[in-house]
C-alpha positions, 0 to 999 in steps of 0.5 A: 500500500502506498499514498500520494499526494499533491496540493492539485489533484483534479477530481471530477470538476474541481482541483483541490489538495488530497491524499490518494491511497493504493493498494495492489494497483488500485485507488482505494481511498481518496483523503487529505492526509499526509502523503508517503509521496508528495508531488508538491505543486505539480498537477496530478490527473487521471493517466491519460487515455488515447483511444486511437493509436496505430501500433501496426504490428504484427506485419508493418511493425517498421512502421511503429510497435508495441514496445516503442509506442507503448514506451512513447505514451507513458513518457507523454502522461497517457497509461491506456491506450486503443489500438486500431485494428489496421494498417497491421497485417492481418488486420483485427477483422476476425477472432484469428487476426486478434490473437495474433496481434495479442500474441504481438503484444505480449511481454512488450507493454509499458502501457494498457492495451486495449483493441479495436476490430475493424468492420470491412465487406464480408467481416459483419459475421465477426462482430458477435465473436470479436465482442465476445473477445472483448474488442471495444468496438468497430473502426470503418472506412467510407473512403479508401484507406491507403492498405489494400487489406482494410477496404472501405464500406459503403453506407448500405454496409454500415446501416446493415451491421449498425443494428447488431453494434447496437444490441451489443453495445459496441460504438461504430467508429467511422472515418467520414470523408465521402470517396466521391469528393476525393480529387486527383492531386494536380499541380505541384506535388511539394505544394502543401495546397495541392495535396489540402486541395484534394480532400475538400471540407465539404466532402469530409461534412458531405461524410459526416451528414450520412454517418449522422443520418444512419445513428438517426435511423438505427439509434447506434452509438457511431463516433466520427474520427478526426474531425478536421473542419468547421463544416464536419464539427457543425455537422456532428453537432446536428447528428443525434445525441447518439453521434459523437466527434473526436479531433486531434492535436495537428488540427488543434495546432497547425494550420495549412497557410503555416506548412511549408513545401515538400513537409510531409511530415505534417499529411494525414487525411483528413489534412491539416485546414486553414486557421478558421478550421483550427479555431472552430474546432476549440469552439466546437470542443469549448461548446461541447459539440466535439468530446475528446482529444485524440493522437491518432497515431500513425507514424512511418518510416522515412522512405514511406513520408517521402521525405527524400522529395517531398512529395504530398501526393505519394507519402504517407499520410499520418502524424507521429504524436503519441507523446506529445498529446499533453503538452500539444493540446495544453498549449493551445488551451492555456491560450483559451483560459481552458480549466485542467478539469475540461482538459481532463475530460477531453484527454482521458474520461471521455476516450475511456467512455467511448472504449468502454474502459470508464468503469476503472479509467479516466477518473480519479475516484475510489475503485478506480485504477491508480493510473496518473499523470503527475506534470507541471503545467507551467513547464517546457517540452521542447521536441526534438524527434531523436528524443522521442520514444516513438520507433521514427523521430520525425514529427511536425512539431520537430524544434518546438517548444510547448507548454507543460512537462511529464514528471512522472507516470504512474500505471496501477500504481507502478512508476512507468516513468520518471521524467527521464527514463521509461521504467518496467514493463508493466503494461496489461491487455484489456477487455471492454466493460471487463475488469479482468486483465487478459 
């Protein structure tokens, strides 16, 4: 048994001092007595949940693997994470393919895992057994999505395999952008605006209406994925209460009239807006209109970015941020006078409420996990690739300096990270709504 303590602890809406007891890995009193371990001044939250994050192993783990991505989210606050069921090979579309990537997983988590299946034509008969397994639910593709091994769905599949995720209650997560609007990229390949030009804002809400309509007509519970424009957040926010959105730190950040040719480093679909779209969506998760914020994970070699020649048209598009998440997101809230308690919910309850993970991640409270992150908001990460835990060290924020800095990382009460080093392998593989550990 041990207790920790810190003179702000965020519980629930408020921030206040207390004094945190654990016994075997769990939260067991919640007090304001005196601490074995005291964290000061530094802000203790609940450890951070990423629900989307792309591990790609088994089959494309030059890409990013357990070891590495699970070392990279403790070292970034973030004790949970949920791993999406491509660009792995097989991908997570069936019982077999899931124990393979279970069987991947094993011995090399310094964080919890949890999965996604993923729903393509012809996998609707694995929806019952993948829940039986303990999936948290089901990731889809309107649009193609660049692997030949997780084909898209059209709308007609979606609304059939709906109904069953909602009897099972499992989230339809979807990736909206309508494959009708995609352009052929023309012009400059290296020209930022060439590649942004492709994958328009009307096509991405066009997406969302349709995913929208079909939670209206079966009353599934469907989750949007990386929201990127005001036109799709507008068009989440008059879906159903059944609807719900994500947007990511790079959205939240950047802006297209900011990235420079030949920077591949900063494509993924949906791409990076203009500064418009980046202030509406801290509007739309200051209004409530979106819910959390995510990393989407999905890091690559070199080569594949296409970093030689800088090509948007040919690389790959994904960002490599899943230690980053805190700081990055913390940095444009500090500007917006956002409270650590919103923070908390954007960062870790409601990615854990979305997985089905809430009933022991995500808060604060006796019972729960005792899973924190201990950081000093007025701290400085600075980024250098080479630093990070993540397999590749490029990423867009390369040479940037942002606000608030990871101390320490406590998974079921284990120190995972000390601020400088990742410490043991500690990590765990979860099931959705099942407190026990696979």
């Amino acid at each position: 048994m041990s207790i920790i303590g810190s003179n702000r602890v965020v519980l629930g809406e408020e921030v206040r001092p207390a004094s945190i007891r654990i016994d075997q890995g769990v939260i067991v009193d919640i007090g304001e007595g005196r601490a074995e371990v005291d964290f000061g001044d530094l802000v203790v939250m609940p450890g951070l949940v990423d629900s989307h994050v792309h591990v790609n192993e088994p089959g494309r783990s030059e890409w990013e693997g357990f070891k590495t991505a699970t070392r990279a989210a403790v070292a970034g606050g973030t004790t949970t994470i949920v791993d999406m069921p491509l660009n792995s090979i097989p991908p997570t579309v069936n019982v077999r393919a899931l124990s393979k990537k279970r069987a991947a997983a094993e011995g090399k988590l310094s964080a919890d895992v949890a999965f996604w299946g993923g729903l393509i034509p012809g996998s609707e008969d694995q929806i019952g057994p993948l829940v039986a397994e303990g999936v948290c639910g089901f990731k889809s593709f309107l649009v193609d999505s660049g692997v030949e091994e997780f084909p898209l769905v059209s709308p007609s599949e979606l609304a059939s395999a709906l109904p069953l995720m909602r009897e099972l209650e499992v989230p339809s997560l979807v990736h909206a952008e309508d494959p009708t609007r995609i352009l052929r990229l023309s012009g400059d390949p290296t020209d930022y605006q060439s590649y942004l030009e492709t994958r328009p804002a009307d096509g991405e809400a066009a997406a969302v209406t349709t995913v929208a309509d079909l939670a209206r007509a079966t009353g599934a519970r469907v989750h949007v994925l990386h929201v990127s424009s005001a036109e799709a957040m507008r068009a989440v926010a008059d879906g159903p209460g059944s609807l719900t959105g994500e947007t990511c730190p790079h959205y939240l950040t950047f802006c297209a009239e900011e990235i420079g040719a030949g920077a591949t480093s900063f494509k993924c679909a949906p791409p990076i807006r203009a500064a418009e779209h980046r202030d509406a969506l801290w509007d739309g998760l200051m209004d409530g209109s979106l819910d959390m914020i995510v990393s989407d994970h999905s890091p690559a070699p070199a080569e594949v970015k296409r970093l030689d020649d800088g090509d948007f048209g040919e690389a790959w598009g994904g960002i490599g941020s899943l230690q980053l998440r805190l700081p990055a997101t913390w940095t444009g809230a500090v500007e917006r006078e956002i409270e650590l308690p919103q923070l908390t919910r954007w960062l870790a309850l409601e990615p854990a409420r979305l997985a089905g993970l809430d009933d022991r991640k995500g808060s604060i409270e006796v019972g729960m996990d005792a899973d924190f992150v201990v950081w000093d908001p007025d701290g400085v990460t600075r980024v250098r690739g080479g630093d990070l835990e993540h397999r590749h060290p490029m990423t867009p924020y390369e040479g940037m300096s942002l606000r608030g800095s990871v101390v320490t990382t406590i998974l079921a009460g284990v120190t995972v990270f000390d601020g400088t080093s990742v410490g043991p392998i500690a990590g765990r593989m979860l099931r959705r709504n099942d407190r026990s550990d696979i």
